[in-house]
Backbone as ProteinMPNN parsed JSONL, in Angstrom:
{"seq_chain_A": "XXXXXXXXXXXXXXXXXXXXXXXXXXXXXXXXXXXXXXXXXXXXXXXXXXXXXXXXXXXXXXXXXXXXXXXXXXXX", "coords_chain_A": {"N_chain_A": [[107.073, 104.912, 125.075], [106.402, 107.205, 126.588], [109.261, 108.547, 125.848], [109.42, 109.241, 123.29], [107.191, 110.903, 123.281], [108.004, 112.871, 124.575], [110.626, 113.558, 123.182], [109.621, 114.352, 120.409], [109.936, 117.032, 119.06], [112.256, 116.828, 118.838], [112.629, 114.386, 116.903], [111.104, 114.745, 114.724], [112.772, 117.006, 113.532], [115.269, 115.589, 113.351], [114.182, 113.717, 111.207], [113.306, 115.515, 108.913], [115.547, 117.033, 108.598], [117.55, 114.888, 107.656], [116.905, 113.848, 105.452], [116.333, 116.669, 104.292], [119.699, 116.373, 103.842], [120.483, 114.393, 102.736], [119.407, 115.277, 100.876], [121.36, 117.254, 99.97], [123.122, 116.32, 99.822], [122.769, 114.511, 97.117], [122.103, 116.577, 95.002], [123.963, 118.804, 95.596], [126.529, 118.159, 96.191], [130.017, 117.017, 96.879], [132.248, 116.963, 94.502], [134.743, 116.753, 93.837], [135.321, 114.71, 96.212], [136.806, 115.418, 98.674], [135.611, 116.432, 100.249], [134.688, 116.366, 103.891], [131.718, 116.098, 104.671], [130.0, 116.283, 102.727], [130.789, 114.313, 101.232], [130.178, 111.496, 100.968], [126.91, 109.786, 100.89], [125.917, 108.905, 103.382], [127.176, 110.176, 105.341], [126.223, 113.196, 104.988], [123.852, 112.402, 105.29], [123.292, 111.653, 107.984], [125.247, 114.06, 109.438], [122.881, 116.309, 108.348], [120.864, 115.126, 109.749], [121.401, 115.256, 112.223], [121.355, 118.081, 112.629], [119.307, 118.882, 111.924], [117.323, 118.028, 113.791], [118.628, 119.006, 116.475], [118.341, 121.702, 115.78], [115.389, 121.555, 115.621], [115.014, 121.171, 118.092], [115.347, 122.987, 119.674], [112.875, 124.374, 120.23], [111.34, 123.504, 121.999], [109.639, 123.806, 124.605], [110.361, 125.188, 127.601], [109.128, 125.01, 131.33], [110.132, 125.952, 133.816], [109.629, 127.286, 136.114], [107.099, 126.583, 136.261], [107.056, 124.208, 136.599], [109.06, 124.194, 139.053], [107.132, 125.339, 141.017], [105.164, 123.374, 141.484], [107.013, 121.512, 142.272], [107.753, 122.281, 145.184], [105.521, 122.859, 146.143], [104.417, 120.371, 146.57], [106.355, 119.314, 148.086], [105.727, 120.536, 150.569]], "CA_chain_A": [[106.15, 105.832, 124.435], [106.642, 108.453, 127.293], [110.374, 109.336, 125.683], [109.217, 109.322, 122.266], [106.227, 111.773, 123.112], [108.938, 113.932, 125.067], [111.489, 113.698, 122.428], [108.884, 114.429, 119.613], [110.327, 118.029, 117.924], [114.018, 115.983, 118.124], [112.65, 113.052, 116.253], [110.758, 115.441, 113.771], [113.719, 117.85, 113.201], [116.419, 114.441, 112.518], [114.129, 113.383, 110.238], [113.744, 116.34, 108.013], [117.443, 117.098, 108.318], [118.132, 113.377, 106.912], [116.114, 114.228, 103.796], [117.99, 117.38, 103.698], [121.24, 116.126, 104.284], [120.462, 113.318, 101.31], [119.029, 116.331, 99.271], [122.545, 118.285, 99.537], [124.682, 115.31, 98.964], [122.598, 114.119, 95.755], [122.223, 117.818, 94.122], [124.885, 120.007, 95.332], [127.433, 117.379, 97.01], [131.37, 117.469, 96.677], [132.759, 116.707, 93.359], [136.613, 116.025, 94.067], [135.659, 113.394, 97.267], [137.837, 115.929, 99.957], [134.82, 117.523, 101.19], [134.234, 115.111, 104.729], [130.461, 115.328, 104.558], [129.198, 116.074, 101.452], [131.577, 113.208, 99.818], [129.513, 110.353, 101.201], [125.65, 110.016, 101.306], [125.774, 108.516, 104.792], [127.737, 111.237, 106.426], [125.453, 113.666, 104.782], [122.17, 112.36, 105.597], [123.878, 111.827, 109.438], [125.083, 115.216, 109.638], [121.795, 116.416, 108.58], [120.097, 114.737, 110.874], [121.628, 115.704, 114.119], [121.584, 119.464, 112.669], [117.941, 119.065, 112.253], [117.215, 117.429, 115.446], [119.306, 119.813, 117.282], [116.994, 122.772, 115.415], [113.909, 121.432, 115.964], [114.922, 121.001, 119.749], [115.286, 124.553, 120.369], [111.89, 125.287, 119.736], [110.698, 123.073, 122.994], [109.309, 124.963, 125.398], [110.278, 124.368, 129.061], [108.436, 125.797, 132.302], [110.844, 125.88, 134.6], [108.793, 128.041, 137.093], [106.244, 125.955, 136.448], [107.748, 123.137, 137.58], [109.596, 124.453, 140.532], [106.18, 125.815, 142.087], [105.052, 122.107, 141.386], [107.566, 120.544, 143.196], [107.293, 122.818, 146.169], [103.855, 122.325, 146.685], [104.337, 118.745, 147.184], [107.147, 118.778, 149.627], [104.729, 121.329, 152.351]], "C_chain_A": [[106.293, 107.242, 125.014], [107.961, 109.35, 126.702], [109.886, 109.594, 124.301], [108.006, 110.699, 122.21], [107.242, 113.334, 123.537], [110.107, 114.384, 124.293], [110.71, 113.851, 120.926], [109.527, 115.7, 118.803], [111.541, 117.511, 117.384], [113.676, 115.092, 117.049], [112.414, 113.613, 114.677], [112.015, 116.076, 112.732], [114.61, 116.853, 112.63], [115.248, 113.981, 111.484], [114.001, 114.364, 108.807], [115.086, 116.783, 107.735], [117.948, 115.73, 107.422], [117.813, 113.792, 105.497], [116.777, 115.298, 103.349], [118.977, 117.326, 103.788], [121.532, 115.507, 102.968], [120.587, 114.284, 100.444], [120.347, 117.207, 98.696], [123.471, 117.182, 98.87], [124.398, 114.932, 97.75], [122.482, 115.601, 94.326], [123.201, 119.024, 94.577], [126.557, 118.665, 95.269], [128.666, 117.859, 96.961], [131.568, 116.385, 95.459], [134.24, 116.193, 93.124], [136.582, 114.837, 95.368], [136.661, 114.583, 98.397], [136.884, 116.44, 100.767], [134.266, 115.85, 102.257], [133.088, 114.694, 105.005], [129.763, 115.431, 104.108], [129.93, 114.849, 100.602], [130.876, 111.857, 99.691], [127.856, 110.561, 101.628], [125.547, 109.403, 103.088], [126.088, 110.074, 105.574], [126.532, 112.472, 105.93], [124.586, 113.555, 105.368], [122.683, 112.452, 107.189], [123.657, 113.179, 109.894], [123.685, 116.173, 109.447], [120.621, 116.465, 109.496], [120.458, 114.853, 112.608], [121.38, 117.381, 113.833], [120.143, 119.594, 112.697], [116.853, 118.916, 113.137], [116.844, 118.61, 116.412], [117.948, 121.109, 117.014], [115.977, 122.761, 115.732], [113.928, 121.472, 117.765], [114.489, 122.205, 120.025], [113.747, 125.198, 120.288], [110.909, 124.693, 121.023], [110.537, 123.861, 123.837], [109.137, 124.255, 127.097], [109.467, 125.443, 130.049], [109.416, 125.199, 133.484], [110.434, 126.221, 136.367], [107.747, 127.242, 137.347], [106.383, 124.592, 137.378], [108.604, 122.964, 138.689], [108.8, 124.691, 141.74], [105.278, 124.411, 142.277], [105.762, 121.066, 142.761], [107.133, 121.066, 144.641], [106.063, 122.574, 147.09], [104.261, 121.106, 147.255], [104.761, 118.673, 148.113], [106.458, 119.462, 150.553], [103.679, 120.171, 152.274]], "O_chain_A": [[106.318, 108.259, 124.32], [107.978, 110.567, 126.888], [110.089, 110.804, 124.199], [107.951, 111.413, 121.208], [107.204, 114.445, 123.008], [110.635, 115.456, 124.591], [111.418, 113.312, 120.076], [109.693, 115.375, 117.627], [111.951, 117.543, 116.224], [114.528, 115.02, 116.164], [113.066, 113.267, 113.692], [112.198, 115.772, 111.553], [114.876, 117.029, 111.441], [115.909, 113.863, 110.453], [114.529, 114.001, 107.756], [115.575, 116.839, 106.607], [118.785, 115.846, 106.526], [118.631, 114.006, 104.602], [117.573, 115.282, 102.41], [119.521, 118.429, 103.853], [122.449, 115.836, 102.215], [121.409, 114.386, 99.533], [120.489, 117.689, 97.573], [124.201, 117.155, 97.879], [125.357, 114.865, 96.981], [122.727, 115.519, 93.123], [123.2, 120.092, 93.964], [127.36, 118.534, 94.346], [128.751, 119.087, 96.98], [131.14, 115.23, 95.468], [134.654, 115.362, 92.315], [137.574, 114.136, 95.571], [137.441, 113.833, 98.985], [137.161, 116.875, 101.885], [133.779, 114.796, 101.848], [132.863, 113.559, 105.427], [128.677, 114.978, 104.469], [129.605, 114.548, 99.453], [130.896, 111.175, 98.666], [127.531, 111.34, 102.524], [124.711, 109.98, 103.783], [125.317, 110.812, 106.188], [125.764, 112.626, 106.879], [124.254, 114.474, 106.116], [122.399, 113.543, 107.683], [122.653, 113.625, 110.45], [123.378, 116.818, 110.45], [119.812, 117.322, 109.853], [119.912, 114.601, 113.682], [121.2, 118.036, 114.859], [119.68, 120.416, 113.488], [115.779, 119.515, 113.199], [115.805, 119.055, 116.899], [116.982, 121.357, 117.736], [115.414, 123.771, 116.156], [112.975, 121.761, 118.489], [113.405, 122.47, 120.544], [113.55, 126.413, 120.289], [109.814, 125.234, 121.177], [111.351, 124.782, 123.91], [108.392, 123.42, 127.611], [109.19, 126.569, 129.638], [109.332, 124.05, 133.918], [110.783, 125.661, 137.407], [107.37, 127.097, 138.509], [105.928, 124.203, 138.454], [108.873, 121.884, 139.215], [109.133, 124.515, 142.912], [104.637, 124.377, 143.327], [105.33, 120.342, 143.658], [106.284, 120.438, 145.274], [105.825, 122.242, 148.251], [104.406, 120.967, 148.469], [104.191, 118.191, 149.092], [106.559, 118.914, 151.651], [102.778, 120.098, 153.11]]}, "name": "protein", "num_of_chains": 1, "seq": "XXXXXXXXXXXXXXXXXXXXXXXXXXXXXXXXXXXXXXXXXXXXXXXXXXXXXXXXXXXXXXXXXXXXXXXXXXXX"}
């Protein structure tokens, strides 16, 4: 439950990416089969979903400071 609460904008972000990944491959997609990940709904929704992931990650907000003056404390 603890990784799932900590991995919460990733989980968010792959799943809207999936949906848009589906949404490109069923209304734009590739039409000749050469394109490698619009040609297949899998790879689509996939790709999607790590790009949306990835996106949503960036928006986590770390405290780095915060957590260095944290540790500190403890070890005195």
């Amino acid at each position: 439950m603890k990784f799932i609460k900590q991995q919460k904008l990733f989980i968010i972000g792959a799943i809207i990416g999936a949906v848009g990944g589906y949404a490109y491959y069923h209304f734009v997609g590739c039409v000749s089969g050469t394109c490698s990940i619009t040609s297949k709904p899998v790879n689509s929704t996939l790709y999607g979903a790590l790009m949306g992931g990835l996106f949503f990650s960036l928006f986590k907000s770390t405290n780095f400071k915060k957590n260095k003056n944290i540790k500190n404390e403890q070890e005195q």
